[in-house]
Every structure is written in C-alpha cells, then in structure tokens.
GUKOLTI-749292 format. One record per residue (C-alpha): x, y, z. Coordinates in Angstrom, 1 decimal. Layout:
<atoms>
<atom c1="X" c2="Y" c3="Z"/>
...
</atoms>
This chain:
<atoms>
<atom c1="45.3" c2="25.2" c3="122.5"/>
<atom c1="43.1" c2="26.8" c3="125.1"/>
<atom c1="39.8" c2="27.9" c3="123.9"/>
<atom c1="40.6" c2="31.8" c3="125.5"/>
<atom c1="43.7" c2="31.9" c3="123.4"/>
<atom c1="42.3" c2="30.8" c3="119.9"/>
<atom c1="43.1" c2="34.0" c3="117.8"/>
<atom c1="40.1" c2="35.4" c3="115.3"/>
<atom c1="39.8" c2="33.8" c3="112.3"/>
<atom c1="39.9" c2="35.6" c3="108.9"/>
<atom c1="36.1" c2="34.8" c3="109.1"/>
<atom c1="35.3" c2="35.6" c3="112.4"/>
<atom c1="37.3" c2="38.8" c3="112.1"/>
<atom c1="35.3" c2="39.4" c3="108.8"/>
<atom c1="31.8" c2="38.8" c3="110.5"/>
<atom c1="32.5" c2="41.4" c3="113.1"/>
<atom c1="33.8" c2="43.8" c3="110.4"/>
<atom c1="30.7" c2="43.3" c3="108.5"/>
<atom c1="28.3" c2="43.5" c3="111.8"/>
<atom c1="29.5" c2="46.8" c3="112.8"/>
<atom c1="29.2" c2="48.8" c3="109.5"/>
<atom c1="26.1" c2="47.3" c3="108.9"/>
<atom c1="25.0" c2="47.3" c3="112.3"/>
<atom c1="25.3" c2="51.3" c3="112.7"/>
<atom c1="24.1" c2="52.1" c3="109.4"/>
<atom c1="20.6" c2="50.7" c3="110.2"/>
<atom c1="21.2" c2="52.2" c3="113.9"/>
<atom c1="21.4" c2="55.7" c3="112.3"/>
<atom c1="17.9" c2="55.4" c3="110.7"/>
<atom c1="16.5" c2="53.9" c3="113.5"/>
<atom c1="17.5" c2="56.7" c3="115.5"/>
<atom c1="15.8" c2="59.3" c3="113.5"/>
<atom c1="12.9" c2="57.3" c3="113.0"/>
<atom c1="12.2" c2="57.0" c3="117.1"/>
<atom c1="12.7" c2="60.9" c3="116.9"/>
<atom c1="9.6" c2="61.1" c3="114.6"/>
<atom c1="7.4" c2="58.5" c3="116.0"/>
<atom c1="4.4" c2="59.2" c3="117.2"/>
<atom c1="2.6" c2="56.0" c3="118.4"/>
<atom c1="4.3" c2="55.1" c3="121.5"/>
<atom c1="4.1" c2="51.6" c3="121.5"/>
<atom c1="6.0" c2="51.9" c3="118.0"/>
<atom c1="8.5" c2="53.9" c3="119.7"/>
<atom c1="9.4" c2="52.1" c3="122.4"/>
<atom c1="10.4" c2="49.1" c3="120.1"/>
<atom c1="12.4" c2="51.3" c3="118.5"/>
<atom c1="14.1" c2="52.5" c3="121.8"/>
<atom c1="14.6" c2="48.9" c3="122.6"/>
<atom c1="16.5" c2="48.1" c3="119.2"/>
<atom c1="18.2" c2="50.9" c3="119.9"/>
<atom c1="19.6" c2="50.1" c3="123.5"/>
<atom c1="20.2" c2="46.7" c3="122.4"/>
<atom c1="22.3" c2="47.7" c3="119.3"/>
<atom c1="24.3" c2="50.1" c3="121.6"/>
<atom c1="25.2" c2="46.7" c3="123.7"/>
<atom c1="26.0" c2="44.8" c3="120.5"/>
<atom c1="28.4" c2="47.6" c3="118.9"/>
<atom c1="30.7" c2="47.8" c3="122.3"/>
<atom c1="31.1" c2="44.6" c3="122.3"/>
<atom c1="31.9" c2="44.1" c3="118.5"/>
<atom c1="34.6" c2="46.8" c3="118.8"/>
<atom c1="35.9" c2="44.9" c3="122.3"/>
<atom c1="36.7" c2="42.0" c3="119.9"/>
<atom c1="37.9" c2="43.9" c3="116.9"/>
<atom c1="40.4" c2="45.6" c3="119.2"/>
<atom c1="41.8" c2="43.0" c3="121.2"/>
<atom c1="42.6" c2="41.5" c3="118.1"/>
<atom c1="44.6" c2="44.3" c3="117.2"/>
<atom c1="42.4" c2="45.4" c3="114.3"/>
<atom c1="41.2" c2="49.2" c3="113.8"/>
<atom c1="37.5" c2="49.2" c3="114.9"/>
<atom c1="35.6" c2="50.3" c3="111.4"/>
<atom c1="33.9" c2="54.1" c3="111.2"/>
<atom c1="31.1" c2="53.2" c3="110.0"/>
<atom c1="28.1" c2="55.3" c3="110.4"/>
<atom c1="28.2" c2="58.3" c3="113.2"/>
<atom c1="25.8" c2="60.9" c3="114.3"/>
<atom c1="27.4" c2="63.1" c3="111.6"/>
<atom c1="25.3" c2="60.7" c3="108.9"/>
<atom c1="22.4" c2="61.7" c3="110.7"/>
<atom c1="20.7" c2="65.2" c3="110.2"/>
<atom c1="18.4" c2="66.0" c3="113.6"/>
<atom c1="15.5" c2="68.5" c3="113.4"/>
<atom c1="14.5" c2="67.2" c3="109.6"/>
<atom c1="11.0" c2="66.8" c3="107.8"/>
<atom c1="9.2" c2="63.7" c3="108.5"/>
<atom c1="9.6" c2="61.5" c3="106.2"/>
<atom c1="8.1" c2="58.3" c3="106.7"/>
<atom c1="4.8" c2="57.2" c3="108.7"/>
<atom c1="4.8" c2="55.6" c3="111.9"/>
<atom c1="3.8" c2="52.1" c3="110.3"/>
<atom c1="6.7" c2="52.3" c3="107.4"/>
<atom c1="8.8" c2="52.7" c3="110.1"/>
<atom c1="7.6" c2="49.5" c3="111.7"/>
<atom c1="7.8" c2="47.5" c3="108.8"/>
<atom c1="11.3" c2="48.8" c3="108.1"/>
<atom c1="12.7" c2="47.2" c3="111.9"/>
<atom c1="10.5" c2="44.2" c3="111.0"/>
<atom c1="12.4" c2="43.5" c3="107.4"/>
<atom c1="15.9" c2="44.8" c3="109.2"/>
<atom c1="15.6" c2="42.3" c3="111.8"/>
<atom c1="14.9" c2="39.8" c3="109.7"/>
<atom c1="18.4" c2="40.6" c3="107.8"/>
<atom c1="20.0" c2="40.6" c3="111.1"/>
<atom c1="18.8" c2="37.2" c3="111.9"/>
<atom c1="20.1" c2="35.8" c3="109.0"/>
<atom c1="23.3" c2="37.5" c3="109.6"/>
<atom c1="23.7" c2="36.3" c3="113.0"/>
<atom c1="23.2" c2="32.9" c3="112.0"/>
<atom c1="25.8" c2="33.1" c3="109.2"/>
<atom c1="28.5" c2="35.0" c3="112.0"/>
<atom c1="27.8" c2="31.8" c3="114.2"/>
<atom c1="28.0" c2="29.5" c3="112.0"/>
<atom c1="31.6" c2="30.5" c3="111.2"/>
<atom c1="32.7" c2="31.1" c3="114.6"/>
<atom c1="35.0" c2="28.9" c3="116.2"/>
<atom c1="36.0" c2="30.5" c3="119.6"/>
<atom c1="33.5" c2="30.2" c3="122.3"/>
<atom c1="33.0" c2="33.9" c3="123.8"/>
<atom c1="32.4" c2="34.8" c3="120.0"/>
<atom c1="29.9" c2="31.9" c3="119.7"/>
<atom c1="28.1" c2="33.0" c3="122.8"/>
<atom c1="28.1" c2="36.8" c3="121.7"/>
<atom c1="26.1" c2="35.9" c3="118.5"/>
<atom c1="24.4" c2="33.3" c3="119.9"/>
<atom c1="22.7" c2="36.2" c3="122.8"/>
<atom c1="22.4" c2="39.0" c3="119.3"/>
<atom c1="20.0" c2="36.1" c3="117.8"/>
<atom c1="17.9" c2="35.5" c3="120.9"/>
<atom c1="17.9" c2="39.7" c3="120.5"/>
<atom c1="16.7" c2="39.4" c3="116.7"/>
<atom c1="14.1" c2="37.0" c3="117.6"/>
<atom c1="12.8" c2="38.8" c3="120.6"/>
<atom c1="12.9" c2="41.8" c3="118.4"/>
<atom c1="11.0" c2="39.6" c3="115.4"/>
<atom c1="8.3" c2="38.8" c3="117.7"/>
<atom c1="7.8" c2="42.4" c3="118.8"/>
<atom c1="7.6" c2="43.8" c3="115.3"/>
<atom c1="5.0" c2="41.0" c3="114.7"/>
<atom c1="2.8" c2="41.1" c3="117.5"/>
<atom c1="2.7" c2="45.2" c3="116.8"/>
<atom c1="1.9" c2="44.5" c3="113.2"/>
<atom c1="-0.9" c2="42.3" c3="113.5"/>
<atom c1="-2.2" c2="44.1" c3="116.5"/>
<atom c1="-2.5" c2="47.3" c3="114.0"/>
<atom c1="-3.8" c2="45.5" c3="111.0"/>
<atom c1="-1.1" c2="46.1" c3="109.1"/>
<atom c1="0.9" c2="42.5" c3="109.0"/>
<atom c1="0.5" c2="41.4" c3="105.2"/>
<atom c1="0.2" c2="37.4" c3="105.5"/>
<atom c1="1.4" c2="34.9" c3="102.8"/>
<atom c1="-1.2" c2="33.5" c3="100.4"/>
<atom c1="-3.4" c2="30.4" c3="102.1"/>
<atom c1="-3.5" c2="27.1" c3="100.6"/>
<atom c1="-6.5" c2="24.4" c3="100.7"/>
<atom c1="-5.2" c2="21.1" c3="102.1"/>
<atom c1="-5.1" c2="18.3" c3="99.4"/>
<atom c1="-6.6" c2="14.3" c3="101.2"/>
<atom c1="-3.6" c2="12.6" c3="100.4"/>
<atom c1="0.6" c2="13.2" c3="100.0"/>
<atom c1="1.1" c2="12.7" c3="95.8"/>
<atom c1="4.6" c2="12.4" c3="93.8"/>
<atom c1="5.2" c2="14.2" c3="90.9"/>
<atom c1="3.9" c2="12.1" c3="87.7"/>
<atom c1="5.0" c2="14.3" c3="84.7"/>
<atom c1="7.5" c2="16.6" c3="83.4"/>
<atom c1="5.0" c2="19.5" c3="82.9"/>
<atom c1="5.7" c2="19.8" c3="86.6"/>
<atom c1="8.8" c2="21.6" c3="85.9"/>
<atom c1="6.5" c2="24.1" c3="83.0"/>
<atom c1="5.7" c2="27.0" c3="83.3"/>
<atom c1="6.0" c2="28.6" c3="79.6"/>
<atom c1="4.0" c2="25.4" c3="77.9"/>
<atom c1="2.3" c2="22.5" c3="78.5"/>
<atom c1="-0.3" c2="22.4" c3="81.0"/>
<atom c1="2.4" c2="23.7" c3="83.8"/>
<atom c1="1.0" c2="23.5" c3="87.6"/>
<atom c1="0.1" c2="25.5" c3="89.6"/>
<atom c1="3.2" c2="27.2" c3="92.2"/>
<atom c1="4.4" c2="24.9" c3="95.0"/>
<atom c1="4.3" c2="26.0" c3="98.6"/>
<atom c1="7.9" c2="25.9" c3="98.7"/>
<atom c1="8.3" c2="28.4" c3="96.1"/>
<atom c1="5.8" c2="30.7" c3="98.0"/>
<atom c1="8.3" c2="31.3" c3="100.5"/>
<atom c1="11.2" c2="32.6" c3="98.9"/>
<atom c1="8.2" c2="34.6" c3="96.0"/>
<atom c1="7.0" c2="36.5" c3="99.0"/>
<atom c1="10.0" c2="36.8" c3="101.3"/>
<atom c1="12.1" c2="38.7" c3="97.9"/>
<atom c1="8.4" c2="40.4" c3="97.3"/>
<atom c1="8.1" c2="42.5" c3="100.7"/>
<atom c1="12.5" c2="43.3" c3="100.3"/>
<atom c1="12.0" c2="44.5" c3="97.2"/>
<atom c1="9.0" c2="46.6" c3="98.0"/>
<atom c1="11.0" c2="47.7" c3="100.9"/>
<atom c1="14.2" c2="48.3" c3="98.5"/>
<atom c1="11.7" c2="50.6" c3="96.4"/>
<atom c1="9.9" c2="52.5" c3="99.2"/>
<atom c1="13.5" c2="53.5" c3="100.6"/>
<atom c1="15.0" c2="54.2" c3="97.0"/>
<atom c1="11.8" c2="56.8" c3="96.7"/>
<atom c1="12.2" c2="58.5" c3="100.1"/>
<atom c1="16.4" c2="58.9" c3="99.4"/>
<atom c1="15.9" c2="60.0" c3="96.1"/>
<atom c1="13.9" c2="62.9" c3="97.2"/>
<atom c1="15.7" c2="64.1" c3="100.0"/>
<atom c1="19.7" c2="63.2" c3="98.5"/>
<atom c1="22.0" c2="66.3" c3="97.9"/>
<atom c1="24.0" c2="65.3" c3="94.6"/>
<atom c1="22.7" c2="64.9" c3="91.4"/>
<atom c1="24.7" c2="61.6" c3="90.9"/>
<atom c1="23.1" c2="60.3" c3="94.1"/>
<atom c1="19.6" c2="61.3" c3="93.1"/>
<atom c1="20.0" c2="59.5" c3="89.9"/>
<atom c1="21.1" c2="56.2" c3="91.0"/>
<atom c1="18.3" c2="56.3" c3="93.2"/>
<atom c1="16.1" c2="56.7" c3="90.9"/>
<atom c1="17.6" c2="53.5" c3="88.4"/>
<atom c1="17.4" c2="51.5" c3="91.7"/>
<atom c1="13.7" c2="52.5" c3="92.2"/>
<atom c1="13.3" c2="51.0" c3="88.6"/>
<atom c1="15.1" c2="47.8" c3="88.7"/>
<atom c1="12.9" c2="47.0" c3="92.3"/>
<atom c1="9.8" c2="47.6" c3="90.9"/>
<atom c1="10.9" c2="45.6" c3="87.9"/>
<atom c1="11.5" c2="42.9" c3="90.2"/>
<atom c1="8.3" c2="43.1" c3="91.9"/>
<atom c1="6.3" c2="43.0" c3="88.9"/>
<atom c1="7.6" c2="40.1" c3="87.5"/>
<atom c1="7.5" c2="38.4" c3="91.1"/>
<atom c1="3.8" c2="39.6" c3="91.2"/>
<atom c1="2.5" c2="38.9" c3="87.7"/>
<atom c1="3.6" c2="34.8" c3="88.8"/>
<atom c1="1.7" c2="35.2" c3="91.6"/>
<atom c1="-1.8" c2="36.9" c3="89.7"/>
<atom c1="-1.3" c2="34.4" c3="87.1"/>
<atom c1="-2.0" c2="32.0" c3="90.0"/>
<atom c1="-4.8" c2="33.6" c3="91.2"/>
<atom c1="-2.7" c2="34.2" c3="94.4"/>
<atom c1="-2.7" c2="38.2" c3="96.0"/>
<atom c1="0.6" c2="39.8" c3="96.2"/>
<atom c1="1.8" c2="42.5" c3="98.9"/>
<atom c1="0.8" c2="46.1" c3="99.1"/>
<atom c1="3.3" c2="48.4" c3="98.1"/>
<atom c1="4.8" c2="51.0" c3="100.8"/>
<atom c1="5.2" c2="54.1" c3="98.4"/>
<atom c1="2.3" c2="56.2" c3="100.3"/>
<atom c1="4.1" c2="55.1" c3="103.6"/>
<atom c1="6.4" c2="57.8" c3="102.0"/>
<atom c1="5.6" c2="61.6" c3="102.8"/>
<atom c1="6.8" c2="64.8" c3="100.1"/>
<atom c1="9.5" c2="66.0" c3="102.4"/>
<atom c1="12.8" c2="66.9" c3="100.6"/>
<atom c1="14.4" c2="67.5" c3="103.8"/>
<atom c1="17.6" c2="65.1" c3="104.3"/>
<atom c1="17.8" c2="63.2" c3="108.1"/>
<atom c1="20.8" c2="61.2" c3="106.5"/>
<atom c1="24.1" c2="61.9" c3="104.3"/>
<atom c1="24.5" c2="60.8" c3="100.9"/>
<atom c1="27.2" c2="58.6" c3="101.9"/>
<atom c1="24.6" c2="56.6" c3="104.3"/>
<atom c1="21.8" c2="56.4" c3="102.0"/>
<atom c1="23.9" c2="55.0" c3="99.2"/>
<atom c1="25.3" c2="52.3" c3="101.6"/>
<atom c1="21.9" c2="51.4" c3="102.7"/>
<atom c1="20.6" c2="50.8" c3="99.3"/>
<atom c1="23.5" c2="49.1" c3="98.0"/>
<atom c1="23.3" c2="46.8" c3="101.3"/>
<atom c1="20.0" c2="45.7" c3="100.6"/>
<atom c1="20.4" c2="44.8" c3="96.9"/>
<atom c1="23.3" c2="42.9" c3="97.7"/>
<atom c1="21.6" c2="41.0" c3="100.6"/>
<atom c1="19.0" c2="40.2" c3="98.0"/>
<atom c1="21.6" c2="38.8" c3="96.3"/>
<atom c1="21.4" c2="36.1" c3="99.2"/>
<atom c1="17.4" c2="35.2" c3="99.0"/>
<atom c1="17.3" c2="35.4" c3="95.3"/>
<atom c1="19.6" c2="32.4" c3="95.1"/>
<atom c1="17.6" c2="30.4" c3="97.4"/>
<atom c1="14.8" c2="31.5" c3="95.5"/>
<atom c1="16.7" c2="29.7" c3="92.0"/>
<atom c1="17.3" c2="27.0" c3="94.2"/>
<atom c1="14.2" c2="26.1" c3="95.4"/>
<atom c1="12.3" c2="26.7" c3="91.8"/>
<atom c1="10.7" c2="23.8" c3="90.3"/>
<atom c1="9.5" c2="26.0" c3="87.5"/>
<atom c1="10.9" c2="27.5" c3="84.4"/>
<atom c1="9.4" c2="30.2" c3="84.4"/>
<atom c1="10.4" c2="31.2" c3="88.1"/>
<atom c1="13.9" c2="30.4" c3="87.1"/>
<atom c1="14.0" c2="32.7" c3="85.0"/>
<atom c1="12.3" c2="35.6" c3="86.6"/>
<atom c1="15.4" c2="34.6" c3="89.5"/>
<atom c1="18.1" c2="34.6" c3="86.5"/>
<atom c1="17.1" c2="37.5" c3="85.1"/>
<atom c1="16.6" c2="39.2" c3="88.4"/>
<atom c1="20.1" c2="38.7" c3="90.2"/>
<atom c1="22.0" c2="40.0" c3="86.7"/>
<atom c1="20.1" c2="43.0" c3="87.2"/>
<atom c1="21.2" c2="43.3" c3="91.0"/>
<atom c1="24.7" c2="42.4" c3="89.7"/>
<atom c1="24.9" c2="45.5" c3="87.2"/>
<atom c1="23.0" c2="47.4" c3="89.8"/>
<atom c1="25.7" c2="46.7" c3="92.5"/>
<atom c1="28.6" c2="47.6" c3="89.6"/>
<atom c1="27.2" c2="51.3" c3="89.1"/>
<atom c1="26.8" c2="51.6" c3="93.2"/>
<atom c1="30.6" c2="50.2" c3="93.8"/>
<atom c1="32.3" c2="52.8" c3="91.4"/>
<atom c1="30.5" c2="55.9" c3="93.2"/>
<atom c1="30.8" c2="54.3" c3="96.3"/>
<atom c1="34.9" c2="54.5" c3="95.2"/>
<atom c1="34.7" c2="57.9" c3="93.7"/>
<atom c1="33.3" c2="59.7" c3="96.9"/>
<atom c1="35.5" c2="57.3" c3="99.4"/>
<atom c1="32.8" c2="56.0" c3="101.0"/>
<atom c1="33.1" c2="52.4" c3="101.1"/>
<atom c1="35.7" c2="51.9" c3="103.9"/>
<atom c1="37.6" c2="48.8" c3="103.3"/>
<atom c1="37.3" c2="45.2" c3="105.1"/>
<atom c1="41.0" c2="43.8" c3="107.2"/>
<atom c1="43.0" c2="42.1" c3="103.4"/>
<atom c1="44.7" c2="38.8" c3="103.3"/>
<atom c1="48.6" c2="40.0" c3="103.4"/>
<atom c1="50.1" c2="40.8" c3="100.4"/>
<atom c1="53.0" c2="38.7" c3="100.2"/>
<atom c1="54.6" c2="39.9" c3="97.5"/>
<atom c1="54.4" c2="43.7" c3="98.5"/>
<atom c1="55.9" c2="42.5" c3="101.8"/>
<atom c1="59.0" c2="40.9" c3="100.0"/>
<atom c1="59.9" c2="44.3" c3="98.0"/>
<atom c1="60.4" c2="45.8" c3="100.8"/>
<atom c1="63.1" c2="43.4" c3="102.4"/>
</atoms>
C-alpha cells in the first residue's frame, strides 16, 4: 500500500488525541503567564512556545479530521480568566515551560515511536526538534539568571570496579553503599516534578471556586510533599543536597486566571505522567530502600488518580478518547 494512503492507527490516532488536550491545557497557562511576565527575555520564550504550539495544534486537528475523527475541545480561552491577580513570579513561570517541555519531549518521542505513516513521523519528528530548541532556551535563561538547580557532583573513582557483595543491593541493613549515579537521575528528575506538582497544587488551591476542588488540591499538595520528603531524606542521608522548593515562587492572590475544570486536569496530568518516571525510577534501583520509597510512592499516585477520575466524571470534564468498537452493541442493533 502506498505510504499516503496508510489509514491512522488506533495508536497514532490515540497520540494525536492525547497531544491536543494536553497540548492546549499547558497552552492555556502559558498564555496567562506571558500576560503577567515582566522580564522580557522570559516573555519572549514564552511568546515563542506559544506560536509554536499554535503551529502544532492546526496541524494535530488537520490529521484528526481527515481521518474522520471529531477534533477534541480541550482547553479554550473560556478556561482562561484575563485581567486576574498575579499569581506566580517571573522565574516560577520559567521553570514551569522548562519541566513542561521536558514532558513534551518525552511525549513526542513516545507519538513517534508508534507512528507508522510518514507525514505523521515527520510532524513529530519537527515538534521534538521544537521541544529541544525550546529545552535549550529554558536552560540557557535559567543558568544565565542563577536560578538552574544542578544535580549533585560526584568525585571520579581511579579505576571501573564490579560489584563484590550483596550489601550492594542494602539500604535498610548491612553496611549498604552509598547511591549509584544511575539512581541520581531518576531521584532528581521525580524530585523537581514533584516540587513542581506541589507549587501548582498550592497556587490552584487558593484561587479554585468549589469546595470539592479546593479540597483535592489540598490532599494532592500532601501526597507531593510526601513524595519529596521521602526522595529527599535518601538523598541527606547521603550527604547529597536536594532541590529548593518553589512555594514562595507562589504569590497570596485568590484570584482565578483558569477554571476548575482546567486546573483539575492539569494536576491529575502531571501525577499521572509521574506515573511514567516513577517506574523507571523502580527500574533503575539497586537499593531496597529506594524500591520502596518508588513502591510506596506510585500506590499513592494510583489512589490519588482514583479520587481525581470520579470528579473529573461527576463534573463532565474528562472528555473521552476515540473507543475500540463495541461489537456487541453493534450486533443488537441489526
């Protein structure tokens, strides 16, 4: 068959699904972020993430609807409140792009690595050389303004060694060892997302409408900083220094720039997306101690997700992904 005539894949059609609702929930906060920026450098980032999503989402719904699929709502202007309160600082708002791009790397490369078809292929293939452009901007901007928090530095050892006991695998008894650099990565990486997933649950909690809102806010405030305590007393116990939390980054306005409906998506979307790091996190542990800080940490985002699906339902605001057809509702009605 002809490469231009391939139809979408239940995957590929489920990528694009997923890279629009996502992609225009984070578009909505970007876009009143850039309206409260101050530092113009910071701004024009923004602007540029901005354009570039606009580019992105057009083409997304191209595909969608040449496939014959309804393009997804979404998040609209309507989830955005203009005129509102600060409430974030200029540098919360630069760390925010920097952690969203990351996700949207790591989406990209997932999309792509399901697609089959070559425009589709090439149209993720130019959205990652976008995220990385994008991650180099955020990083060059963060370290130019002091503010880039850098993973913990190791001394070199002379020589390559094996591993020549079992305690290497302790971390309750024994002598135990000291945490691999190949743990560091995912302890850090799930360090700075929760401390983002914290910061954001603070500033929506204050500013939500509904007391139901306000409340799950506030029990996802508490499982993050749960998480990041248990991710940073491994890393003290080490002697290692952890990263600085964001919650001053947050100012006292109760003012609402978003809906409800939008801020509950965004927090669900990033504890799910932990869900992602947390299990390369387990799968990269060596220690048992670390496995069980992982464990213990993705049932909590499990039963966290639960509570954040059933009033996601109950407000009809999770709009629902394209279904496998249901044959047997498809025979009745012969």
């Amino acid at each position: 068959m002809e490469k231009e005539k391939l139809k979408l894949t239940s995957s590929e059609i489920g990528t694009l699904w997923g890279e629009y609702v996502n992609g225009t929930a984070v578009d909505i906060v970007n876009k009143y972020m850039v309206s409260i920026i101050e530092d113009e450098q910071i701004k024009a980032i923004f602007e540029d993430a901005i354009k570039t999503f606009e580019k992105q989402k057009q083409q997304i719904a191209t595909f969608i609807k040449n496939e014959g699929f309804p393009v997804p709502i979404g998040f609209t202007e309507c989830d955005l409140f203009k005129g509102k309160q600060r409430l974030f600082t200029d540098i919360f708002c630069l760390n925010y792009l920097h952690i969203m791009t990351l996700h949207g790397l790591l989406g990209h490369s997932t999309s792509l690595g399901v697609s089959v078809r070559e425009d589709l292929r090439f149209f993720y293939d130019s959205c990652d050389n976008d995220g990385k452009r994008m991650y180099h901007q955020t990083i060059d901007l963060l370290l130019e303004k002091g503010s880039f928090q850098r993973d913990p530095l190791f001394y070199p050892a002379k020589n390559p060694e094996y591993v020549s006991s079992q305690d290497f695998t302790d971390g309750f008894f024994g002598k135990g060892r000291m945490l691999a650099a190949t743990e560091i990565i995912s302890i850090s990486f799930n360090l700075k997302k929760s401390i983002m997933a914290k910061t954001l649950s603070i500033a929506f909690s204050q500013v939500a409408q509904t007391k139901e809102v306000r409340k799950f806010l506030g029990h996802s405030e508490k499982v993050a900083d749960q998480q990041i305590k248990s991710l940073s007393k491994i890393l003290q116990t080490d002697n290692l220094p952890v990263p600085k939390s964001w919650e001053t980054e947050v100012t006292t306005s109760t003012d609402s720039p978003f809906s409800d409906k939008l801020m509950m998506y965004h927090t669900g979307f990033l504890f799910q997306a932990a869900q992602a790091y947390h299990g390369a996190g387990l799968a990269s542990a060596m220690r048992t101690d670390l496995v069980a800080t992982y464990e213990s940490t993705i049932l909590q985002n499990l039963m966290l997700t639960k509570k954040w699906f059933n009033i996601m339902v109950q407000n009809k605001w999770l709009e629902q992904p394209p279904l496998a057809p249901n044959r047997k509702e498809i025979a009745k009605e012969i």
